[in-house]
C-alpha positions as CSV (number, residue, x, y, z in Angstrom):
1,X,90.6,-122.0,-131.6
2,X,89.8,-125.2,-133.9
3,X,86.4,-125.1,-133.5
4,X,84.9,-124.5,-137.6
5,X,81.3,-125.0,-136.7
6,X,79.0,-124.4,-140.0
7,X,81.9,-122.6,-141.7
8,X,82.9,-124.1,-144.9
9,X,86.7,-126.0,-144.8
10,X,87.9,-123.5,-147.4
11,X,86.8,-120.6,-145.0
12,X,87.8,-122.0,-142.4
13,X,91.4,-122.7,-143.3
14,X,91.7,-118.9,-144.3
15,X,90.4,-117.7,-141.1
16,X,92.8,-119.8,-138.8
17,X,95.5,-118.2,-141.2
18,X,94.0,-115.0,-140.3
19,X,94.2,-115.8,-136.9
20,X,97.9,-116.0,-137.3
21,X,98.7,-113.2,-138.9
22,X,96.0,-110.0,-138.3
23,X,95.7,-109.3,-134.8
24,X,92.2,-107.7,-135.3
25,X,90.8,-110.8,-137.2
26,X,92.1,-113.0,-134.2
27,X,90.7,-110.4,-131.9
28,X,87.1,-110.8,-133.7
29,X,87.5,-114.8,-134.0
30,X,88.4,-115.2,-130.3
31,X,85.4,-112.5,-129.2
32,X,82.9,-114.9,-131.2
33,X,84.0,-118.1,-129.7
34,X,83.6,-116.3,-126.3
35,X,79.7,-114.6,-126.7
36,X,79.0,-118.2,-128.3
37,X,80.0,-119.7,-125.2
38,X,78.3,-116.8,-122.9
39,X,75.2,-117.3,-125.0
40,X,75.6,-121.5,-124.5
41,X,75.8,-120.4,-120.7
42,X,72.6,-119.1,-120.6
43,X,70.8,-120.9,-123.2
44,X,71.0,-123.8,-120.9
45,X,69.7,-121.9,-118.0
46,X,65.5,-123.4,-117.3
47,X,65.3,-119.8,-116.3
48,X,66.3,-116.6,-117.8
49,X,65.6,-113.6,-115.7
50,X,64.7,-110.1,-117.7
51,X,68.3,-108.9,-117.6
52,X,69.4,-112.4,-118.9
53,X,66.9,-112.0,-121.5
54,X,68.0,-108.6,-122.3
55,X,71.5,-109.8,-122.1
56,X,70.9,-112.8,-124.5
57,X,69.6,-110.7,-127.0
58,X,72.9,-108.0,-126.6
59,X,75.3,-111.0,-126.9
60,X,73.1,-112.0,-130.4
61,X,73.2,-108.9,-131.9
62,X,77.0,-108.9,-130.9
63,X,77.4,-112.5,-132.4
64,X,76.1,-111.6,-135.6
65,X,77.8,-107.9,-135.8
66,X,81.1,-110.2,-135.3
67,X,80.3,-113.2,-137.7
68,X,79.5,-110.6,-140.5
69,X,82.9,-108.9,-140.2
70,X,84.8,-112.5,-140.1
71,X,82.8,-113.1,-143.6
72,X,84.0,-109.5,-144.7
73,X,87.5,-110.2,-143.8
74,X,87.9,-113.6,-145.4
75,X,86.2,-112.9,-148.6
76,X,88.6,-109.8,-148.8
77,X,91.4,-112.5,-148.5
78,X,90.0,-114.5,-151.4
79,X,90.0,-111.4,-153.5
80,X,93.7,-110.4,-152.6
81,X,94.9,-113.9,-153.2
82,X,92.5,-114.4,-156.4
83,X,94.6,-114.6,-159.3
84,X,94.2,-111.6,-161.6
């Protein structure tokens, strides 16, 4: 789970406290990791075949869908723990 890639240390920090305590952000965190590592799978493939090629572009489109929500959900934390 300690893998912050591009994310800034702030942001990061609030997601792995996320991860502890909302089940659906952990649910989205640990889905991303996974289609990152599916998408590393194939990416290293010399070949991709059409359905790979379809299925890279699914698990992009998925990738995205989930990183988009993780943003949502941490930049609704810094508003509910932004002082007033």
């Amino acid at each position: 789970m300690n893998n912050q890639g591009n994310m800034a240390p702030d942001d990061f920090e609030i997601a792995m406290k996320l991860c502890e305590t909302d089940p659906e952000f952990k649910k989205l965190w640990d889905e991303h990791h996974e289609l990152k590592g599916k998408a590393r799978g194939l990416a290293e493939k010399p070949f991709l075949t059409p359905e790979e090629q379809v299925e890279v572009k699914r698990i992009k489109r998925l990738k995205l869908w989930g990183k988009d929500k993780i943003a949502e959900k941490i930049r609704d934390y810094k508003v509910a723990v932004s002082p007033a």
